[in-house]
N, C-alpha and C positions, 0 to 999 in steps of 0.2 A: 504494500500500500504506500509507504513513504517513497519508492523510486517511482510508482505511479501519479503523486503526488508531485515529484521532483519533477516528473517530464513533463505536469500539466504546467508547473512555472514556468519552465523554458519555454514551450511550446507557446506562450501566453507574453511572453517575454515578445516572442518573437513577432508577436501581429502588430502591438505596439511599435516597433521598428518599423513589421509594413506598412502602417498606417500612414506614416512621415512619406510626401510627396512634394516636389519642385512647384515653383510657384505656377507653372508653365502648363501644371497638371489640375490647376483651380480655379475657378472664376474669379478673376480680380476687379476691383474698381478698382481706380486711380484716381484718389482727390486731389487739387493741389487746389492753391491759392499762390497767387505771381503778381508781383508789382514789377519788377523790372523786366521778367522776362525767363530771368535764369528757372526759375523753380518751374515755371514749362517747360523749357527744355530738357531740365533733368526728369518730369513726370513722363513725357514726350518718350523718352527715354527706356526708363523703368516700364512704360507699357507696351513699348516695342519688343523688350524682352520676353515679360511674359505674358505678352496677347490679352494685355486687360484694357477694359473700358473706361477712357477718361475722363474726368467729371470736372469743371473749373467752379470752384467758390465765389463768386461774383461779388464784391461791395458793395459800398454804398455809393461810391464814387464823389466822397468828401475831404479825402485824402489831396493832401497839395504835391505837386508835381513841377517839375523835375525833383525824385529824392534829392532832400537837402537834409538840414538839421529841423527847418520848419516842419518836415514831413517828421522826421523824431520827435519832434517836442508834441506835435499833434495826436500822434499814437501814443504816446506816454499819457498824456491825459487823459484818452479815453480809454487803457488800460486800468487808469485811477477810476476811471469810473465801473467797469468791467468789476474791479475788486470790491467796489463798494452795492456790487450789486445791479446795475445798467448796462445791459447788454450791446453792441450797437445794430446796425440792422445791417441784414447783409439778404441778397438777391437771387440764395441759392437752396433748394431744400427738395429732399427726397423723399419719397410719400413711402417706401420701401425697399430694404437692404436684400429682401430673401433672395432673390435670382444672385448674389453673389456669395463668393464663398470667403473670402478676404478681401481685408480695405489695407491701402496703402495709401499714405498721408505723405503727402508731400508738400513743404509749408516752411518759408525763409524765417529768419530768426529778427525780430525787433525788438533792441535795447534790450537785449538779453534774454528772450522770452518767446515765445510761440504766435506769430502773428497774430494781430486783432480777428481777423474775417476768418481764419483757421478755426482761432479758439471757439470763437463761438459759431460756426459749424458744430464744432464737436461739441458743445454745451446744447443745441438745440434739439439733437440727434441722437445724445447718448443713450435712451430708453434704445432706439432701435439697432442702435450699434451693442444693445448686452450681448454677448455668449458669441459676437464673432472677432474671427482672427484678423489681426493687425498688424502691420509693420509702416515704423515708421521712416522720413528723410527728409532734411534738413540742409537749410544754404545756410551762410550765412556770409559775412565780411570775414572775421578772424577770430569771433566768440565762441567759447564752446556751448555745446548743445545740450546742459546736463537740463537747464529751468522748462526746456522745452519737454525734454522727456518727458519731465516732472509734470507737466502742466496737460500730456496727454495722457498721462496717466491716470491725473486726478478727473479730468472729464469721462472719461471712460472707463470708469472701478469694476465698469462689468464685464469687459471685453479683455481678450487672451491676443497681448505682447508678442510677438514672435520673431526671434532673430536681433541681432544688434542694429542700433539705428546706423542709416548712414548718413556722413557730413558731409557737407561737398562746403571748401570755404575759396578763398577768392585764390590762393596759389594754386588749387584742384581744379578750376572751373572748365579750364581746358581740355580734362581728364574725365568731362563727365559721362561720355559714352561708356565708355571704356570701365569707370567705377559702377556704373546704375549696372551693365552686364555681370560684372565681379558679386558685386553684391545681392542680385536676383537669382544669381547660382546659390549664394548660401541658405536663402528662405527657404525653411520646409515650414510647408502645413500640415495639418490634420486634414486626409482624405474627408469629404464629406459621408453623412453615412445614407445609404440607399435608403428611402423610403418604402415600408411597408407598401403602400399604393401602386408598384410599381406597372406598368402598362405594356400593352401589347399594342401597336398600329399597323394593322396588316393592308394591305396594297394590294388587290389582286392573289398570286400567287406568293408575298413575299414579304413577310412580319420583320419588322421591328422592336424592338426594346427601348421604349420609353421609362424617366423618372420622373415622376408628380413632382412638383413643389411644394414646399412647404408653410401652403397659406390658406387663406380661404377660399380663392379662388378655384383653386388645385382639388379642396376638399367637394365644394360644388360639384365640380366638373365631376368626380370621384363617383359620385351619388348616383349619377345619370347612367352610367355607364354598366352593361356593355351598349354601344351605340353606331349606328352607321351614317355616317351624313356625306353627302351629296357633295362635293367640294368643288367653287368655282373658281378656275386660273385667274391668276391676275398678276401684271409686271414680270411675269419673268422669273419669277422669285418665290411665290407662294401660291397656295390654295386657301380657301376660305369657304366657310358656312356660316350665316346668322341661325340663330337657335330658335325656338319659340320660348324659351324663358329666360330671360336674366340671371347670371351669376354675380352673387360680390367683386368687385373692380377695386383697385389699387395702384392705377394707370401710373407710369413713371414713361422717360424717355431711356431705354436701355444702351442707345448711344450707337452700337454694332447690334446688329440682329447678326445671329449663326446660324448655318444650314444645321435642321432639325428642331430648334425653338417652335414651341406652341404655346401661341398666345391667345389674349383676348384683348379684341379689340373695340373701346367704346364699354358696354356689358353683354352685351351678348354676339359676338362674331368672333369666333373659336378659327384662331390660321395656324397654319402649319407652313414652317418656311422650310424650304429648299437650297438657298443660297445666301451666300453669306456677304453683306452690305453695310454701309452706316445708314440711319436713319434719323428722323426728326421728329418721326412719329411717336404718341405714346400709347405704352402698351401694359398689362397686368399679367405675368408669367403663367404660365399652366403648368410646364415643363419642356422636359426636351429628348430627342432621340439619341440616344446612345451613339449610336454609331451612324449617321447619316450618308456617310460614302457612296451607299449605293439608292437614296432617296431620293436624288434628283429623275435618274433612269427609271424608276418605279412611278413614280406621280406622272411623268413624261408632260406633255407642254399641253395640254388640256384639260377639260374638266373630271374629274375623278371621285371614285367611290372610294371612302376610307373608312374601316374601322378600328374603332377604338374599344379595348375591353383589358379590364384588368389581370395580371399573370396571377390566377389565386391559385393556379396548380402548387400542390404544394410540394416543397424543395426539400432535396434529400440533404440532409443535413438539420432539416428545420423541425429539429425533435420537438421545442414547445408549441408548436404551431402557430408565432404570432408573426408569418408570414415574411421572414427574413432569418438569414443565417447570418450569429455573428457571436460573442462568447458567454452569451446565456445558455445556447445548445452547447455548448461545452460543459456547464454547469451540471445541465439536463444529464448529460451521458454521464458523468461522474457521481451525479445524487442516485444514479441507477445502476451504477455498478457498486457504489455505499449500501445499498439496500433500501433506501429511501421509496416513497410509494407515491404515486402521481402518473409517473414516466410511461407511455406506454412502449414496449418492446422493439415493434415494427421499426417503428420511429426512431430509436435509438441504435437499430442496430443499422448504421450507415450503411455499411458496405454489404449488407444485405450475405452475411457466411454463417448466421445463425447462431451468432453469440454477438454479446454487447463488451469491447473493452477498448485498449488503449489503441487499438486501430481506426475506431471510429471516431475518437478524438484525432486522430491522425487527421482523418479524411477533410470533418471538417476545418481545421486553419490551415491545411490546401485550399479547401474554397474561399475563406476568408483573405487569404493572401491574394491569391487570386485575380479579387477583386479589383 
Protein backbone atom coordinates (compact mmCIF):
# COMPACT_ATOMS: atom_id res chain seq x y z
CA UNK A 1 0.00 0.00 0.00
CA UNK A 2 2.77 2.75 0.85
CA UNK A 3 4.61 2.09 -2.68
CA UNK A 4 1.08 2.36 -4.18
CA UNK A 5 0.66 5.34 -2.27
CA UNK A 6 4.25 6.56 -3.30
CA UNK A 7 3.56 6.12 -7.01
CA UNK A 8 0.11 7.94 -6.68
CA UNK A 9 2.41 11.01 -5.54
CA UNK A 10 4.70 10.82 -8.30
CA UNK A 11 2.21 10.11 -10.77
CA UNK A 12 0.24 13.32 -9.26
CA UNK A 13 3.56 15.19 -9.18
CA UNK A 14 3.78 14.76 -12.60
CA UNK A 15 0.38 16.24 -14.06
CA UNK A 16 1.13 19.33 -12.11
CA UNK A 17 4.39 19.61 -14.25
CA UNK A 18 1.92 18.84 -17.29
CA UNK A 19 -0.28 21.28 -16.53
CA UNK A 20 2.42 24.40 -16.90
CA UNK A 21 2.10 25.47 -20.78
CA UNK A 22 3.97 28.40 -22.82
CA UNK A 23 2.07 31.57 -23.04
CA UNK A 24 1.65 30.76 -26.98
CA UNK A 25 -0.48 27.64 -25.62
CA UNK A 26 -3.33 30.27 -23.95
CA UNK A 27 -5.54 32.82 -24.79
CA UNK A 28 -3.88 36.12 -23.98
CA UNK A 29 -5.15 39.67 -23.62
CA UNK A 30 -2.73 42.28 -23.83
CA UNK A 31 -3.51 45.47 -21.82
CA UNK A 32 -1.30 48.28 -22.10
CA UNK A 33 -1.78 51.88 -21.59
CA UNK A 34 1.08 54.27 -23.70
CA UNK A 35 1.62 57.91 -23.49
CA UNK A 36 4.65 58.17 -25.57
CA UNK A 37 4.42 55.32 -27.43
CA UNK A 38 7.17 52.89 -26.04
CA UNK A 39 4.72 50.65 -23.94
CA UNK A 40 2.85 49.94 -27.40
CA UNK A 41 5.54 48.90 -28.95
CA UNK A 42 6.64 46.77 -26.24
CA UNK A 43 2.68 45.26 -25.96
CA UNK A 44 2.86 45.21 -29.89
CA UNK A 45 5.40 43.10 -29.05
CA UNK A 46 4.77 40.67 -26.32
CA UNK A 47 1.41 39.89 -28.48
CA UNK A 48 3.24 39.19 -31.48
CA UNK A 49 4.95 36.59 -29.60
CA UNK A 50 2.31 34.91 -28.01
CA UNK A 51 -0.62 35.44 -30.42
CA UNK A 52 -2.70 37.50 -28.00
CA UNK A 53 -5.22 40.18 -28.28
CA UNK A 54 -4.47 43.60 -27.80
CA UNK A 55 -6.57 45.88 -25.77
CA UNK A 56 -5.32 49.96 -25.38
CA UNK A 57 -6.50 51.61 -21.90
CA UNK A 58 -7.74 54.89 -23.23
CA UNK A 59 -7.62 58.31 -20.82
CA UNK A 60 -9.20 61.00 -20.26
CA UNK A 61 -7.03 62.89 -22.59
CA UNK A 62 -6.31 65.63 -19.72
CA UNK A 63 -2.98 64.84 -19.51
CA UNK A 64 -0.58 67.88 -20.80
CA UNK A 65 1.69 67.09 -23.73
CA UNK A 66 4.67 67.10 -24.96
CA UNK A 67 5.99 64.98 -21.44
CA UNK A 68 7.43 67.60 -19.45
CA UNK A 69 7.80 67.81 -15.72
CA UNK A 70 4.08 69.73 -16.03
CA UNK A 71 2.93 66.35 -17.24
CA UNK A 72 4.61 64.88 -13.73
CA UNK A 73 3.49 67.22 -11.49
CA UNK A 74 -0.03 66.66 -13.10
CA UNK A 75 -0.03 62.81 -12.58
CA UNK A 76 1.37 63.37 -9.07
CA UNK A 77 -1.62 65.15 -8.06
CA UNK A 78 -4.02 63.18 -9.36
CA UNK A 79 -2.26 60.05 -7.90
CA UNK A 80 -2.90 62.20 -4.50
CA UNK A 81 -6.08 62.03 -5.28
CA UNK A 82 -6.32 58.33 -6.42
CA UNK A 83 -4.93 57.76 -2.73
CA UNK A 84 -7.39 59.74 -1.19
CA UNK A 85 -9.98 57.81 -2.69
CA UNK A 86 -10.87 59.79 -6.42
CA UNK A 87 -10.43 57.66 -9.12
CA UNK A 88 -9.83 59.45 -12.53
CA UNK A 89 -11.98 58.58 -15.43
CA UNK A 90 -10.57 56.62 -18.08
CA UNK A 91 -12.39 55.55 -21.60
CA UNK A 92 -11.76 51.98 -21.47
CA UNK A 93 -13.79 48.97 -19.98
CA UNK A 94 -14.48 45.39 -20.54
CA UNK A 95 -17.91 43.84 -19.82
CA UNK A 96 -15.95 40.40 -19.80
CA UNK A 97 -12.51 38.55 -19.10
CA UNK A 98 -13.89 34.78 -19.67
CA UNK A 99 -12.99 34.06 -23.46
CA UNK A 100 -9.31 34.78 -22.17
CA UNK A 101 -7.14 32.60 -20.25
CA UNK A 102 -4.21 35.25 -19.01
CA UNK A 103 -3.93 39.04 -18.90
CA UNK A 104 -0.66 40.67 -19.54
CA UNK A 105 -0.26 44.25 -18.35
CA UNK A 106 1.78 46.38 -19.98
CA UNK A 107 1.84 49.89 -18.24
CA UNK A 108 5.06 52.79 -18.02
CA UNK A 109 6.19 53.78 -14.78
CA UNK A 110 5.10 57.46 -13.27
CA UNK A 111 7.09 59.16 -10.54
CA UNK A 112 7.77 55.81 -9.22
CA UNK A 113 4.43 54.15 -9.42
CA UNK A 114 2.08 52.23 -11.97
CA UNK A 115 0.47 54.80 -14.40
CA UNK A 116 -2.66 56.71 -13.46
CA UNK A 117 -5.10 55.18 -16.44
CA UNK A 118 -3.28 51.52 -15.78
CA UNK A 119 -4.18 51.63 -12.06
CA UNK A 120 -7.39 52.36 -12.24
CA UNK A 121 -8.02 49.87 -15.09
CA UNK A 122 -7.15 47.44 -12.66
CA UNK A 123 -9.17 49.11 -9.70
CA UNK A 124 -12.26 49.19 -11.94
CA UNK A 125 -11.89 45.41 -13.14
CA UNK A 126 -10.41 43.74 -10.23
CA UNK A 127 -13.85 41.75 -9.39
CA UNK A 128 -13.48 40.22 -12.85
CA UNK A 129 -9.82 39.86 -13.03
CA UNK A 130 -10.35 37.35 -9.56
CA UNK A 131 -8.94 33.75 -10.12
CA UNK A 132 -7.05 34.72 -13.56
CA UNK A 133 -3.42 34.47 -14.41
CA UNK A 134 -1.33 37.58 -14.90
CA UNK A 135 1.89 38.64 -15.98
CA UNK A 136 3.13 41.77 -15.62
CA UNK A 137 5.62 44.76 -17.94
CA UNK A 138 6.86 47.66 -17.21
CA UNK A 139 8.84 50.86 -19.09
CA UNK A 140 10.18 53.02 -17.44
CA UNK A 141 13.03 56.01 -17.78
CA UNK A 142 15.74 54.42 -15.03
CA UNK A 143 13.29 53.69 -11.99
CA UNK A 144 12.92 50.49 -10.68
CA UNK A 145 9.71 48.70 -10.82
CA UNK A 146 9.28 47.35 -7.22
CA UNK A 147 5.95 50.22 -6.24
CA UNK A 148 4.42 49.16 -9.59
CA UNK A 149 4.51 45.46 -8.79
CA UNK A 150 3.27 46.40 -5.47
CA UNK A 151 0.49 48.43 -6.78
CA UNK A 152 -0.70 45.45 -9.14
CA UNK A 153 -0.62 43.49 -6.66
CA UNK A 154 -2.79 45.21 -4.31
CA UNK A 155 -5.48 45.96 -7.18
CA UNK A 156 -5.65 42.54 -7.94
CA UNK A 157 -5.48 40.24 -4.36
CA UNK A 158 -7.46 37.87 -6.27
CA UNK A 159 -5.77 37.13 -9.27
CA UNK A 160 -2.55 34.54 -9.62
CA UNK A 161 1.00 36.55 -10.53
CA UNK A 162 2.88 34.47 -12.85
CA UNK A 163 6.40 34.78 -13.94
CA UNK A 164 8.82 37.65 -13.15
CA UNK A 165 7.87 41.07 -14.36
CA UNK A 166 9.70 42.46 -17.07
CA UNK A 167 11.58 46.03 -17.22
CA UNK A 168 12.30 47.56 -20.23
CA UNK A 169 14.10 51.15 -19.09
CA UNK A 170 15.58 53.78 -21.58
CA UNK A 171 19.24 51.84 -22.04
CA UNK A 172 16.85 48.55 -23.03
CA UNK A 173 14.55 50.28 -25.27
CA UNK A 174 16.34 49.34 -28.39
CA UNK A 175 16.24 45.73 -27.19
CA UNK A 176 12.60 45.46 -26.93
CA UNK A 177 11.93 42.94 -29.57
CA UNK A 178 14.32 40.84 -28.66
CA UNK A 179 13.50 41.07 -24.59
CA UNK A 180 9.30 40.87 -24.99
CA UNK A 181 10.56 37.28 -27.08
CA UNK A 182 13.03 36.22 -24.19
CA UNK A 183 10.65 36.93 -21.61
CA UNK A 184 7.36 35.35 -23.35
CA UNK A 185 9.41 32.02 -23.42
CA UNK A 186 9.62 32.03 -19.66
CA UNK A 187 5.79 32.51 -18.87
CA UNK A 188 4.11 29.32 -18.14
CA UNK A 189 0.51 29.02 -17.24
CA UNK A 190 -1.86 26.83 -15.94
CA UNK A 191 -3.50 24.93 -18.88
CA UNK A 192 -7.15 25.95 -18.62
CA UNK A 193 -9.25 23.14 -17.56
CA UNK A 194 -11.92 21.55 -20.11
CA UNK A 195 -15.26 22.14 -19.29
CA UNK A 196 -17.69 19.42 -18.30
CA UNK A 197 -20.12 20.82 -21.24
CA UNK A 198 -17.86 19.82 -23.80
CA UNK A 199 -19.47 19.72 -27.51
CA UNK A 200 -19.69 17.90 -30.55
CA UNK A 201 -20.27 20.17 -34.02
CA UNK A 202 -20.75 17.80 -36.67
CA UNK A 203 -20.77 18.93 -40.57
CA UNK A 204 -22.06 16.42 -42.61
CA UNK A 205 -19.87 13.44 -42.50
CA UNK A 206 -17.36 15.02 -40.19
CA UNK A 207 -17.48 16.15 -36.09
CA UNK A 208 -15.61 18.39 -34.33
CA UNK A 209 -14.69 18.91 -30.79
CA UNK A 210 -15.81 21.83 -29.23
CA UNK A 211 -15.29 23.63 -25.59
CA UNK A 212 -18.31 25.67 -23.91
CA UNK A 213 -17.31 28.72 -22.14
CA UNK A 214 -17.59 29.45 -19.02
CA UNK A 215 -20.43 31.83 -18.65
CA UNK A 216 -23.98 32.40 -19.01
CA UNK A 217 -24.14 32.41 -22.37
CA UNK A 218 -22.40 29.06 -22.91
CA UNK A 219 -24.64 27.72 -20.10
CA UNK A 220 -27.90 28.93 -22.38
CA UNK A 221 -26.72 27.62 -25.39
CA UNK A 222 -25.88 24.21 -23.07
CA UNK A 223 -29.77 23.96 -22.24
CA UNK A 224 -30.91 23.94 -25.90
CA UNK A 225 -28.89 21.59 -27.11
CA UNK A 226 -28.76 18.61 -28.88
CA UNK A 227 -29.69 21.15 -31.96
CA UNK A 228 -29.46 21.42 -35.73
CA UNK A 229 -29.68 25.00 -37.26
CA UNK A 230 -29.62 25.84 -40.68
CA UNK A 231 -26.56 28.09 -41.12
CA UNK A 232 -26.30 31.20 -43.60
CA UNK A 233 -22.66 32.19 -45.34
CA UNK A 234 -21.67 35.29 -44.99
CA UNK A 235 -18.15 37.39 -45.77
CA UNK A 236 -16.14 34.67 -46.36
CA UNK A 237 -15.42 33.82 -42.93
CA UNK A 238 -18.51 32.50 -41.04
CA UNK A 239 -21.96 30.98 -40.85
CA UNK A 240 -24.80 32.03 -38.95
CA UNK A 241 -28.32 31.30 -37.48
CA UNK A 242 -30.68 33.76 -35.51
CA UNK A 243 -32.58 31.47 -32.93
CA UNK A 244 -36.08 31.91 -31.90
CA UNK A 245 -35.10 32.76 -28.30
CA UNK A 246 -32.60 34.93 -26.75
CA UNK A 247 -29.62 33.94 -24.64
CA UNK A 248 -27.85 36.13 -21.83
CA UNK A 249 -25.38 38.46 -23.88
CA UNK A 250 -22.11 39.84 -22.40
CA UNK A 251 -21.05 41.59 -25.89
CA UNK A 252 -17.33 42.69 -25.67
CA UNK A 253 -15.05 43.43 -28.94
CA UNK A 254 -12.76 40.36 -28.91
CA UNK A 255 -10.31 42.30 -31.10
CA UNK A 256 -9.12 38.93 -33.46
CA UNK A 257 -11.83 36.47 -34.19
CA UNK A 258 -10.10 32.73 -34.66
CA UNK A 259 -11.16 30.19 -37.10
CA UNK A 260 -13.41 27.94 -34.93
CA UNK A 261 -14.85 30.62 -32.25
CA UNK A 262 -18.71 30.40 -31.77
CA UNK A 263 -20.33 33.25 -30.93
CA UNK A 264 -23.33 35.21 -30.25
CA UNK A 265 -24.01 38.00 -31.96
CA UNK A 266 -26.43 40.88 -30.73
CA UNK A 267 -28.74 37.93 -28.38
CA UNK A 268 -29.75 35.71 -30.34
CA UNK A 269 -27.58 34.91 -33.68
CA UNK A 270 -25.26 31.93 -32.66
CA UNK A 271 -21.95 32.10 -35.60
CA UNK A 272 -19.54 29.90 -36.19
CA UNK A 273 -16.27 31.33 -37.71
CA UNK A 274 -14.02 29.61 -40.01
CA UNK A 275 -11.31 32.16 -40.47
CA UNK A 276 -9.32 33.88 -38.75
CA UNK A 277 -9.48 38.18 -38.98
CA UNK A 278 -9.58 41.35 -36.66
CA UNK A 279 -12.72 42.71 -36.07
CA UNK A 280 -14.61 45.80 -34.75
CA UNK A 281 -17.51 43.93 -34.15
CA UNK A 282 -18.88 42.92 -30.67
CA UNK A 283 -19.51 39.79 -29.71
CA UNK A 284 -20.43 37.27 -26.31
CA UNK A 285 -18.23 33.92 -26.44
CA UNK A 286 -20.13 30.46 -26.74
CA UNK A 287 -16.84 28.67 -27.30
CA UNK A 288 -14.70 27.33 -29.67
CA UNK A 289 -13.57 24.35 -31.93
CA UNK A 290 -10.77 22.58 -30.82
CA UNK A 291 -9.17 21.88 -33.63
CA UNK A 292 -10.44 23.88 -36.71
CA UNK A 293 -7.92 22.87 -39.51
CA UNK A 294 -10.15 21.02 -41.23
CA UNK A 295 -13.45 23.49 -40.65
CA UNK A 296 -13.12 25.77 -43.38
CA UNK A 297 -13.39 22.54 -46.04
CA UNK A 298 -16.34 21.15 -44.02
CA UNK A 299 -18.64 24.24 -43.88
CA UNK A 300 -17.27 24.91 -47.66
CA UNK A 301 -18.43 28.55 -49.12
CA UNK A 302 -22.23 28.19 -48.79
CA UNK A 303 -25.06 27.68 -46.71
CA UNK A 304 -24.90 24.78 -44.30
CA UNK A 305 -26.50 22.29 -41.88
CA UNK A 306 -24.75 22.12 -38.57
CA UNK A 307 -25.13 20.21 -35.60
CA UNK A 308 -24.49 20.80 -32.39
CA UNK A 309 -24.81 18.28 -29.37
CA UNK A 310 -23.14 17.71 -26.36
CA UNK A 311 -20.06 14.77 -25.94
CA UNK A 312 -22.17 13.02 -22.70
CA UNK A 313 -20.67 9.70 -23.94
CA UNK A 314 -19.03 8.81 -21.01
CA UNK A 315 -15.18 8.68 -20.98
CA UNK A 316 -13.14 5.93 -19.88
CA UNK A 317 -11.27 7.16 -17.27
CA UNK A 318 -14.31 9.12 -15.89
CA UNK A 319 -14.82 6.70 -12.81
CA UNK A 320 -17.14 9.58 -10.86
CA UNK A 321 -19.15 10.37 -13.79
CA UNK A 322 -19.09 14.19 -13.60
CA UNK A 323 -18.29 14.13 -17.12
CA UNK A 324 -14.58 14.97 -17.23
CA UNK A 325 -11.32 13.11 -16.44
CA UNK A 326 -8.95 14.71 -14.34
CA UNK A 327 -7.58 13.76 -10.56
CA UNK A 328 -10.64 13.07 -8.62
CA UNK A 329 -10.92 9.73 -10.83
CA UNK A 330 -7.76 9.03 -9.60
CA UNK A 331 -9.09 9.60 -6.20
CA UNK A 332 -12.12 7.26 -7.24
CA UNK A 333 -9.71 4.39 -8.32
CA UNK A 334 -7.69 4.60 -5.10
CA UNK A 335 -10.85 4.97 -2.53
CA UNK A 336 -11.65 1.58 -4.54
CA UNK A 337 -8.83 -0.21 -4.27
CA UNK A 338 -8.92 1.11 -0.05
CA UNK A 339 -12.01 -0.77 0.03
CA UNK A 340 -14.18 2.38 0.39
CA UNK A 341 -17.96 1.99 -1.08
CA UNK A 342 -19.54 4.38 -3.80
CA UNK A 343 -17.07 3.33 -6.70
CA UNK A 344 -18.62 1.23 -9.09
CA UNK A 345 -16.32 -1.42 -10.72
CA UNK A 346 -17.00 -1.15 -14.50
CA UNK A 347 -15.88 2.31 -14.20
CA UNK A 348 -12.82 1.96 -12.21
CA UNK A 349 -11.52 -0.65 -13.96
CA UNK A 350 -9.94 1.53 -16.85
CA UNK A 351 -8.25 -0.79 -18.93
CA UNK A 352 -11.08 -2.94 -18.86
CA UNK A 353 -8.45 -6.63 -17.75
CA UNK A 354 -10.89 -7.27 -14.87
CA UNK A 355 -9.39 -6.11 -11.93
CA UNK A 356 -9.05 -2.53 -10.45
CA UNK A 357 -5.25 -1.38 -9.57
CA UNK A 358 -2.37 0.66 -10.17
CA UNK A 359 -2.62 0.30 -13.85
CA UNK A 360 -5.74 2.00 -14.01
CA UNK A 361 -4.37 4.86 -12.27
CA UNK A 362 -1.62 4.60 -14.85
CA UNK A 363 -4.16 4.99 -17.78
CA UNK A 364 -5.71 7.73 -16.43
CA UNK A 365 -2.79 10.63 -16.11
CA UNK A 366 -1.93 9.29 -19.61
CA UNK A 367 -5.12 10.90 -20.50
CA UNK A 368 -4.66 13.68 -18.22
CA UNK A 369 -1.39 14.58 -19.66
CA UNK A 370 -2.41 14.03 -22.66
CA UNK A 371 -4.43 16.67 -22.73
Amino acid sequence: MKKLLLLLGILVQAISYAGAVPASDVRSLVVYYTYSGVTESLAQAIADDCGGTLLQVIDHGNYPRPESSTTYNYANNERSQIDAGTWPVINTTVESFDQWDAIIICTPLWNGKMANPMLTFLHNHASKLAGKQVALAVTSWSSGITNVVNDAHNQLPNSTFVGTPLHINYNNRSNISSMAQNWVNTLEFEAPAAPAGDLRVIVGNKTFTATLADNATADAFRSMLPMTLNMNELNGNEKYCYLSTNLPSAASNPGTIHAGDIMLYGDNCVVLFYETFNTSYRYTRIGAVDDPSELADALGSGNVSVRFELATTILEGDVNGDGSVNISDITAVIDYILGKEGIDFDTADVDNDGSVNISDVSLIIDYIISK
